[in-house]
VOPAGU-2260 file (C-alpha; in pm, 1 decimal, decimal comma):
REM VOPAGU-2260
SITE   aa  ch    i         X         Y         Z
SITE  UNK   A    0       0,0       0,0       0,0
SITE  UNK   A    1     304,3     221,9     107,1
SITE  UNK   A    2     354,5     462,5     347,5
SITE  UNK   A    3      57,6     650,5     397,1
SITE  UNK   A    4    -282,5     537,8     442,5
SITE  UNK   A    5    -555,0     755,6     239,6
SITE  UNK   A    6    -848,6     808,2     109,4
SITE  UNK   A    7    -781,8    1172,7     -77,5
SITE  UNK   A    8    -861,5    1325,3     222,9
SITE  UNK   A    9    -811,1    1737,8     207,7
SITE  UNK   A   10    -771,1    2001,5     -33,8
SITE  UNK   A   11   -1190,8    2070,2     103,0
SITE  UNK   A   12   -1302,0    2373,3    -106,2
SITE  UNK   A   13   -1302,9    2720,1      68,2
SITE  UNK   A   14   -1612,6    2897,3    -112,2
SITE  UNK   A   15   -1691,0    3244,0     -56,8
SITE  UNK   A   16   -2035,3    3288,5      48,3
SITE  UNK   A   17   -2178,6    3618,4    -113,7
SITE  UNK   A   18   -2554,1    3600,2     -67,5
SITE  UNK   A   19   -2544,4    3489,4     290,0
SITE  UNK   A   20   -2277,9    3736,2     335,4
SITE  UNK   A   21   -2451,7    4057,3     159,7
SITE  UNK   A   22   -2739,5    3941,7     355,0
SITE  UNK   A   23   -2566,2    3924,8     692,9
SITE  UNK   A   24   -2352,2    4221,6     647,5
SITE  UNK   A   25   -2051,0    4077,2     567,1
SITE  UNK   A   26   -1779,4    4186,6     266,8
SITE  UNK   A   27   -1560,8    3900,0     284,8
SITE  UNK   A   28   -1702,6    3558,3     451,4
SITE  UNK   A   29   -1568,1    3220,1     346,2
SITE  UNK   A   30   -1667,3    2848,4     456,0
SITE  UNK   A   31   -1362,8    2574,8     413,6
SITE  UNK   A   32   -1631,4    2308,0     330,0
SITE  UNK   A   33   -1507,2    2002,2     536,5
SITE  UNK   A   34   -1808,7    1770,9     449,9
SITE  UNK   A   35   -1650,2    1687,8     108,2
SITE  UNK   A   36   -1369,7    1474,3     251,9
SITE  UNK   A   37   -1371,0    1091,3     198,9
SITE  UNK   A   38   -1549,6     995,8     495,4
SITE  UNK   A   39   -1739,6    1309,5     519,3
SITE  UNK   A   40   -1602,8    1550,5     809,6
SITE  UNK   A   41   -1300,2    1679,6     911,1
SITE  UNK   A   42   -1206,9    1333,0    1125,9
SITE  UNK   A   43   -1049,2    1212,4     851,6
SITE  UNK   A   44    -744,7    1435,2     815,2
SITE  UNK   A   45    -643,7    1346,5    1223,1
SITE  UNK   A   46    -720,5     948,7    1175,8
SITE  UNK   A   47    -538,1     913,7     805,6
SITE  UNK   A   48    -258,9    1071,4    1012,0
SITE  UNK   A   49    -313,5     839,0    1328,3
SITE  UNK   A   50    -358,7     523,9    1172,9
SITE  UNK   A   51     -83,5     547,8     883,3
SITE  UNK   A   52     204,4     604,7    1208,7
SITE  UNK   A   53      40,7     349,5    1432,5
SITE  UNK   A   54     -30,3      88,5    1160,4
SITE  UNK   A   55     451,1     178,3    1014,3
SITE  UNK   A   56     449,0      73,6    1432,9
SITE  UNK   A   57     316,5    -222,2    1364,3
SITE  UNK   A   58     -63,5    -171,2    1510,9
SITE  UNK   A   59    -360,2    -393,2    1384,5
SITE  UNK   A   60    -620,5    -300,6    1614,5
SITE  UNK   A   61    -799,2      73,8    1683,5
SITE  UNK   A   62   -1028,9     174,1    1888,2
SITE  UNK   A   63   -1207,7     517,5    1968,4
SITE  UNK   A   64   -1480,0     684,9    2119,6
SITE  UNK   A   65   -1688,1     911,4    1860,3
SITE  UNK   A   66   -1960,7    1154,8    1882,5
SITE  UNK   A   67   -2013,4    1027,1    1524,6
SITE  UNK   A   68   -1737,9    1171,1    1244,4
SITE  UNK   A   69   -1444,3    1022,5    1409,6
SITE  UNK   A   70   -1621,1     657,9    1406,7
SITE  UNK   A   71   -1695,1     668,4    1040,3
SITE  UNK   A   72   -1321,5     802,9     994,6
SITE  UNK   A   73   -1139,4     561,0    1225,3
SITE  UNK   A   74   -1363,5     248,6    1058,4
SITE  UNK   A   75   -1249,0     374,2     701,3
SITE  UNK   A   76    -902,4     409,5     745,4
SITE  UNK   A   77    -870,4     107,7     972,9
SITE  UNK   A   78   -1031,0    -135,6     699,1
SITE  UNK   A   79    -792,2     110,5     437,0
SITE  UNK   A   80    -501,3     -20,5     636,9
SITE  UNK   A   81    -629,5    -431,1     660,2
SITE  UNK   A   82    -635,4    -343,6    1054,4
SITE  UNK   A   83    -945,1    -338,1    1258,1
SITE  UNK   A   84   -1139,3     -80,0    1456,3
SITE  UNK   A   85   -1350,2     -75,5    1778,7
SITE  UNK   A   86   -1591,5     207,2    1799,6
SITE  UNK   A   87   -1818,6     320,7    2092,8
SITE  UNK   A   88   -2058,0     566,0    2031,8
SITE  UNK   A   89   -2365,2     729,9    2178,0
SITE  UNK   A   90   -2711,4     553,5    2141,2
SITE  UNK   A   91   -2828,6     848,0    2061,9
SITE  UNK   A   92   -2615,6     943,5    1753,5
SITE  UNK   A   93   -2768,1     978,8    1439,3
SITE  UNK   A   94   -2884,7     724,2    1242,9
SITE  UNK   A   95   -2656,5     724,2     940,3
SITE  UNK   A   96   -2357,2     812,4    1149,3
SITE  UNK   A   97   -2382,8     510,9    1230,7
SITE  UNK   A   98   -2489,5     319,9     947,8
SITE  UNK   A   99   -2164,6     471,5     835,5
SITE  UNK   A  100   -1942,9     326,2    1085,8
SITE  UNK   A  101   -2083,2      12,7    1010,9
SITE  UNK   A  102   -2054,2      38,4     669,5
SITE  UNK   A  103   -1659,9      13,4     641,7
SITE  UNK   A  104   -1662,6    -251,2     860,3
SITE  UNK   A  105   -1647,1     -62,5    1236,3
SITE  UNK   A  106   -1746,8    -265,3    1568,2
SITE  UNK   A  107   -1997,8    -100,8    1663,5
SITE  UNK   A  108   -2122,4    -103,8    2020,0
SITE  UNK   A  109   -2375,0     188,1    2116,5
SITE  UNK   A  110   -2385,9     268,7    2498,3
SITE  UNK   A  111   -2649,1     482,9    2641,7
SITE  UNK   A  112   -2469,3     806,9    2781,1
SITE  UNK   A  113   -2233,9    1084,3    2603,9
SITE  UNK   A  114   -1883,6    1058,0    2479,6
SITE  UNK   A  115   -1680,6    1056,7    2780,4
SITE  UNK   A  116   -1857,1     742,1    2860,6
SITE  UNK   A  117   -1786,6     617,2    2527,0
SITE  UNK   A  118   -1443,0     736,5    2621,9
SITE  UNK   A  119   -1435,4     540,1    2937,8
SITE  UNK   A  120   -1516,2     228,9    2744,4
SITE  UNK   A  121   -1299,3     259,6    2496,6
SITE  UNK   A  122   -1019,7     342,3    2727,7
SITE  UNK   A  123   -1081,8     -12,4    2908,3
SITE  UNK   A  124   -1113,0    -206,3    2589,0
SITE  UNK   A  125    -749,9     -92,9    2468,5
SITE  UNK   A  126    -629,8    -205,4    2784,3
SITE  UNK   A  127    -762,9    -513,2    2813,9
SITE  UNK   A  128    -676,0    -597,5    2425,8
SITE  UNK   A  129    -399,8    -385,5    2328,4
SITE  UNK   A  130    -580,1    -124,4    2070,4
SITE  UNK   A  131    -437,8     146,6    1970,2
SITE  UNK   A  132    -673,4     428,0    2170,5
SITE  UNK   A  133    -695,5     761,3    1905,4
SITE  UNK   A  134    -912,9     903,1    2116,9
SITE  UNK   A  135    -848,8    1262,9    2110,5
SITE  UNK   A  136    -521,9    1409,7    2225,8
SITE  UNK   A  137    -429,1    1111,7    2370,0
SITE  UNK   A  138    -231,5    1016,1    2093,0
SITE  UNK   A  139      -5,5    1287,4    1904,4
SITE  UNK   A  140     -77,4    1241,5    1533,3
SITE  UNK   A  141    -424,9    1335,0    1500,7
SITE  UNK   A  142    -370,7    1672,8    1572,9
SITE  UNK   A  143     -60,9    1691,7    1334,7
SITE  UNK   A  144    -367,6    1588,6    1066,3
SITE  UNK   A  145    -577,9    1856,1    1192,5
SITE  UNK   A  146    -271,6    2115,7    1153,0
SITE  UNK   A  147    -372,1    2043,5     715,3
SITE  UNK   A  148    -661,8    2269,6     780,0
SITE  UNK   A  149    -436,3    2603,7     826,6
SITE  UNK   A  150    -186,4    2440,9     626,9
SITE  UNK   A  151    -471,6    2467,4     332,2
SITE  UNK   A  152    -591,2    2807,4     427,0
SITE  UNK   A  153    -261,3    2951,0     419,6
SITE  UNK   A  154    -197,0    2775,1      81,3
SITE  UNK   A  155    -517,2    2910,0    -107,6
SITE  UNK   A  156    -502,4    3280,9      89,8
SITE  UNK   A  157    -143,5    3318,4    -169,2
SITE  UNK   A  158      30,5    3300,2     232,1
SITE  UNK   A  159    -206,1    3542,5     399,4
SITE  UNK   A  160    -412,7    3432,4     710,4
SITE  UNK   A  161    -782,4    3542,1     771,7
SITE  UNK   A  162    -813,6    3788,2     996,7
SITE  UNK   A  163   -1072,8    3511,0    1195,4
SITE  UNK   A  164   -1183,0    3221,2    1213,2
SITE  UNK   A  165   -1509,4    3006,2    1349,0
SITE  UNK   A  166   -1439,9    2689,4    1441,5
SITE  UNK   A  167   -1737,8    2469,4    1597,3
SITE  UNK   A  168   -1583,6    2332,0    1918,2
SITE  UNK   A  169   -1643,4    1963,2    2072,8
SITE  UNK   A  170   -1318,1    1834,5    2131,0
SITE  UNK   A  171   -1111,4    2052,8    1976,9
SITE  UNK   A  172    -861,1    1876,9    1792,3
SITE  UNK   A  173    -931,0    2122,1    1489,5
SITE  UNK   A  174    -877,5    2446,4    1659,0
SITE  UNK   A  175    -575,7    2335,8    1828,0
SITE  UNK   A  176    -436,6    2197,9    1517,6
SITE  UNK   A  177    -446,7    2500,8    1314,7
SITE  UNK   A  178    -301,6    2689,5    1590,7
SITE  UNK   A  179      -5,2    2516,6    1601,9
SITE  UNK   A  180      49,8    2539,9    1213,1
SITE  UNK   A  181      -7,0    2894,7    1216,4
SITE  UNK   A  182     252,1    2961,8    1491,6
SITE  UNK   A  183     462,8    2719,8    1256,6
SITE  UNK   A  184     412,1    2926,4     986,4
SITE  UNK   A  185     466,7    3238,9    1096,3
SITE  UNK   A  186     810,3    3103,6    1310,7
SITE  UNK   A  187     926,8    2932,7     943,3
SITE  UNK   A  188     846,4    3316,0     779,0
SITE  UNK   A  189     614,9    3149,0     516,8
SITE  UNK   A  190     335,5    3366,1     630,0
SITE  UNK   A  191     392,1    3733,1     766,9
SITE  UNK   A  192     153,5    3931,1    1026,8
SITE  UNK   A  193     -77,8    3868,0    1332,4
SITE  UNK   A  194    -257,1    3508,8    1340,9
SITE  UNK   A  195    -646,4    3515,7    1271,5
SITE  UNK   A  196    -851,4    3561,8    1564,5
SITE  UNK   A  197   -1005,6    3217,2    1665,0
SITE  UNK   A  198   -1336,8    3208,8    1794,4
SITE  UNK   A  199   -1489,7    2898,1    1964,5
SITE  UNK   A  200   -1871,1    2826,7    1869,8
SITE  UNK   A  201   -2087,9    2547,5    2135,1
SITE  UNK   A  202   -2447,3    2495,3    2131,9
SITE  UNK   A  203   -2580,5    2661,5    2419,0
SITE  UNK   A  204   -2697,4    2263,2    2550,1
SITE  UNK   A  205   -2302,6    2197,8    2611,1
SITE  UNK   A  206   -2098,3    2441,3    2643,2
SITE  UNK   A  207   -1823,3    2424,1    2915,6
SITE  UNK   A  208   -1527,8    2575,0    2646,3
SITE  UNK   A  209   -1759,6    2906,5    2626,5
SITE  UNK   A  210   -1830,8    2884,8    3029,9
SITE  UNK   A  211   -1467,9    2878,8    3129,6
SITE  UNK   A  212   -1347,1    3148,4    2869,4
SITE  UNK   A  213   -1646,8    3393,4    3005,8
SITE  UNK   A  214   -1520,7    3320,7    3354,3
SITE  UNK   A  215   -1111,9    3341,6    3305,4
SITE  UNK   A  216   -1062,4    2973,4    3339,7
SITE  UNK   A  217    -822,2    2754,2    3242,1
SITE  UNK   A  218    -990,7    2433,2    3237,2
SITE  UNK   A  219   -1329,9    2339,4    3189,9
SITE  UNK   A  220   -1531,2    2243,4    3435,0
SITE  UNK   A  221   -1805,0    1887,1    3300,0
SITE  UNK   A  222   -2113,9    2035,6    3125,8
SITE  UNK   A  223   -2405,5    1850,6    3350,6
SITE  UNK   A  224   -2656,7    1703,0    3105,5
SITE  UNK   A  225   -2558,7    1787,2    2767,9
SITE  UNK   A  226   -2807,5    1799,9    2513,1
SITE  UNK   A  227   -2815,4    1931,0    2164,3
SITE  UNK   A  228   -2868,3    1832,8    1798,5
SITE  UNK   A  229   -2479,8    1907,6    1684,7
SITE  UNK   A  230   -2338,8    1559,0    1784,2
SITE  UNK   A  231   -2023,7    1675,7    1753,1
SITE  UNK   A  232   -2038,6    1969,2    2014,2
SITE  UNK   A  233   -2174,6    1727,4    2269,1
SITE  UNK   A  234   -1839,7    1696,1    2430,1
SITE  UNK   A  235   -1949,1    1775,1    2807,0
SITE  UNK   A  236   -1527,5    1737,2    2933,3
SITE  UNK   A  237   -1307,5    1807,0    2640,5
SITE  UNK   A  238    -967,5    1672,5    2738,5
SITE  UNK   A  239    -820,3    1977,6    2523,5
SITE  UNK   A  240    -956,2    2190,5    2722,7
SITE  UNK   A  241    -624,1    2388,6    2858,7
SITE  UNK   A  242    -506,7    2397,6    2483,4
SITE  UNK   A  243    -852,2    2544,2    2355,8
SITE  UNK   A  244    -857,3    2804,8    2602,8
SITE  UNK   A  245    -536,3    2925,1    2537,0
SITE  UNK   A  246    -543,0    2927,2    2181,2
SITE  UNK   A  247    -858,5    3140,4    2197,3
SITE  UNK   A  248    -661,6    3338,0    2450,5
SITE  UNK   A  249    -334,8    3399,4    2258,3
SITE  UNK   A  250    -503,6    3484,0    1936,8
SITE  UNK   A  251    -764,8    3785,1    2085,7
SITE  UNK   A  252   -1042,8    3596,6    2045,3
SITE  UNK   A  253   -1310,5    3401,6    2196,0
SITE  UNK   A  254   -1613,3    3201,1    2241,8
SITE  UNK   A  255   -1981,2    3185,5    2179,2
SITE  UNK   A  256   -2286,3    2975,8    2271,6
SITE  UNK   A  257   -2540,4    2953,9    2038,0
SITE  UNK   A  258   -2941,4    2782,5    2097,7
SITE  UNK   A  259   -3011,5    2445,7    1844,5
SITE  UNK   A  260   -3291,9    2630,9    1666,6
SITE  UNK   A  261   -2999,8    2905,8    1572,6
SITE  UNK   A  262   -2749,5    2612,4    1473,8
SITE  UNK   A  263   -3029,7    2493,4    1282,6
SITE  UNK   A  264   -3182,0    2742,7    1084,9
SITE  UNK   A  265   -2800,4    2859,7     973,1
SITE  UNK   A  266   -2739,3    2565,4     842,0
SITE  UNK   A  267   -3035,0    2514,9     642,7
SITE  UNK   A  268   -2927,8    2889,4     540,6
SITE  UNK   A  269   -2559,7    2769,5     397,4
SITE  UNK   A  270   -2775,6    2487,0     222,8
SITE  UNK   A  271   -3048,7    2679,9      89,6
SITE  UNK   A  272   -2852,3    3031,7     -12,2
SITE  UNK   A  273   -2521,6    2883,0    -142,5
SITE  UNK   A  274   -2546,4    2501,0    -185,5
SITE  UNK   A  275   -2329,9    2417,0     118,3
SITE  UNK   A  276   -2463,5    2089,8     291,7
SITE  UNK   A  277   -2381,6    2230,5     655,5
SITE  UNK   A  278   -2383,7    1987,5     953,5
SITE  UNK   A  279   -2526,2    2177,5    1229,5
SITE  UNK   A  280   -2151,6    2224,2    1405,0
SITE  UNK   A  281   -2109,9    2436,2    1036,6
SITE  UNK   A  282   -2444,8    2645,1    1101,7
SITE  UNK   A  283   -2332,3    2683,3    1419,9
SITE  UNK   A  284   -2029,8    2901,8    1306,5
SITE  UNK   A  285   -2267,3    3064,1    1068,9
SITE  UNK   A  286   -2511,0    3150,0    1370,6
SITE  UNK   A  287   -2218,8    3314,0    1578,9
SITE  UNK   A  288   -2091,7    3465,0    1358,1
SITE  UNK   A  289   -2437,9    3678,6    1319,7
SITE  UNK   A  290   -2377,8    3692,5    1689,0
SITE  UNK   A  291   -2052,7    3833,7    1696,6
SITE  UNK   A  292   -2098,5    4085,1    1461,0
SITE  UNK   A  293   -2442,6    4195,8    1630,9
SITE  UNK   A  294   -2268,9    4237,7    1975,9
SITE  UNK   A  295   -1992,7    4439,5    1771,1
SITE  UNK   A  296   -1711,3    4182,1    1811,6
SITE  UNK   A  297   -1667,5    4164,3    1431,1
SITE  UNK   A  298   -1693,7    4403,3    1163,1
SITE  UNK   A  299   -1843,8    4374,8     806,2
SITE  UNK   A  300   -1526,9    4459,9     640,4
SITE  UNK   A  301   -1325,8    4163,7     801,4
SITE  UNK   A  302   -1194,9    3874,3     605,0
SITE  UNK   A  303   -1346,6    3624,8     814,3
SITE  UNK   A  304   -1340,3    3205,0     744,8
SITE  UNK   A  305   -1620,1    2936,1     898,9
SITE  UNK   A  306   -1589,0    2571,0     933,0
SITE  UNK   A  307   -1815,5    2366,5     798,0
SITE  UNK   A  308   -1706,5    2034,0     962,1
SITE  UNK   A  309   -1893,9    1729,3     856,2
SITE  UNK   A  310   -2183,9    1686,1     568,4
SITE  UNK   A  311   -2466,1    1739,1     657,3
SITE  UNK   A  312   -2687,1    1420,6     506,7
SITE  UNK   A  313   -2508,0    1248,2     772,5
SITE  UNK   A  314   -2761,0    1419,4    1060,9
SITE  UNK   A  315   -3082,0    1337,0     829,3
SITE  UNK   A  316   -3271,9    1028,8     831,8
């Protein structure tokens, strides 16, 4: 197979979005549309990264916890790589998440509960068998996948950098990724000038990253009860946390909670207005935005870049 193990993962278009811009006030707003990658979100720049170095290592096993994306990734690539992969997930994930995961050949065991649960579980099966846990952070390569997304920004911006960006925020592999590449970039002098602001979006049902910036914390504290239609943004104790928060910190920006029927109706706004198929984490940066520039936090004039993370066909049905 060689060295790597893909799927033509990245090089996601970044489309400028001129109706729902001119109609939101906005001169220069952009979504990198994630949802075209091979398994459909983001996940699978981290795991191609993850399981081509474990699998040169010699691993045949995976196993992860997923709020959904990371499951379908992790099954893909493992069954890419003739290895095997362990997934627990939610019960209450959508429906053709996991018909996904199944699909490319994922174990599949559902547990009622969120993803630290899952994470528990999955945490306990890789000791008991040997996996190799990619859960997130806990391994280092996944986040060196994630650093592809400012990699790609940088690349198609002719070596400028927005000046912000909205990431939607469960565990935060994404935003800490590009982070690190853009403090890369600027220490290698491929790009010049301040970083983009980074601004955290959570649905207002879990949101302990936007809790802990409000109050000047450095860790979060567990979101009680999370609950909210964005799968991916139910992550009540992201182990990133420190990272996140920092990141946000260092680049003057911030966070922002926004309600389900916001999340919503932005993202059937991205699909409607421009053709994007936006999960709800991607109207969620949509819906903040709105919010940010209402509250005066952002300006019209300011080159400003969304995330839409995963597809969003995966949340219907």
């Amino acid at each position: 197979m060689g060295v790597g193990v893909s799927l033509g993962e990245g090089g996601t278009p970044l489309l400028k979005v001129e109706r729902v811009g001119a109609r939101q006030g906005f001169d220069q707003l952009w979504v990198k549309d994630e949802g075209t990658n091979p398994t459909g979100s983001f996940k699978a720049r981290g795991l191609a990264a993850a399981v081509t170095r474990a699998v040169l290592a010699g691993a045949t096993e995976f196993v992860v916890p997923t709020a959904g994306n990371a499951g379908i990734a992790l099954a893909a690539y493992a069954t890419r790589a003739g290895a095997s992969a362990r997934v627990y997930a939610p019960a209450t994930t959508p429906r053709p998440i996991l018909d996904q995961i199944r699909a490319f050949g994922g174990d599949l065991m559902l547990l009622d509960g969120h993803i630290g649960d899952c994470g528990a579980a999955a945490r306990a099966y890789a000791t008991e068998h040997g996996a190799v846990d990619v859960s997130t952070l806990r391994e280092p390569y996944r986040i060196e996948g994630k650093k592809t997304l400012g990699l790609e920004l940088a690349e198609r911006l002719g070596w400028t950098l927005p000046d912000v960006i909205v990431y939607p925020t469960g565990g935060g592999t994404g935003l800490i990724g590009m982070w690190k590449a853009f403090q890369e970039l600027r220490a290698s002098g491929w790009v010049l000038g301040a970083p983009p602001r980074m601004y955290s979006v959570q649905s207002s049902g879990c949101a302990p990253v936007v809790k802990a910036f409000d109050e000047g914390a450095d860790r979060c504290a567990p979101w009680p009860d999370p609950v909210t239609v964005a799968a991916g943004l139910r992550v009540p104790a992201p182990l990133g946390d420190r990272l996140m928060l920092r990141a946000l910190r260092e680049s003057g920006g911030g966070a922002v909670a926004v309600s389900d029927a916001q999340l919503t109706a932005a993202a059937r706004e991205l699909q409607t207005q421009e053709g994007i198929d936006a999960a709800p984490e991607g109207g969620a940066t949509l819906a903040a935005v709105i919010a940010l520039k209402e509250c005066g936090t952002l300006s019209g004039d300011e080159r400003i870049v969304l995330f839409n993370t995963g597809a969003g066909w995966l949340y219907r049905g």
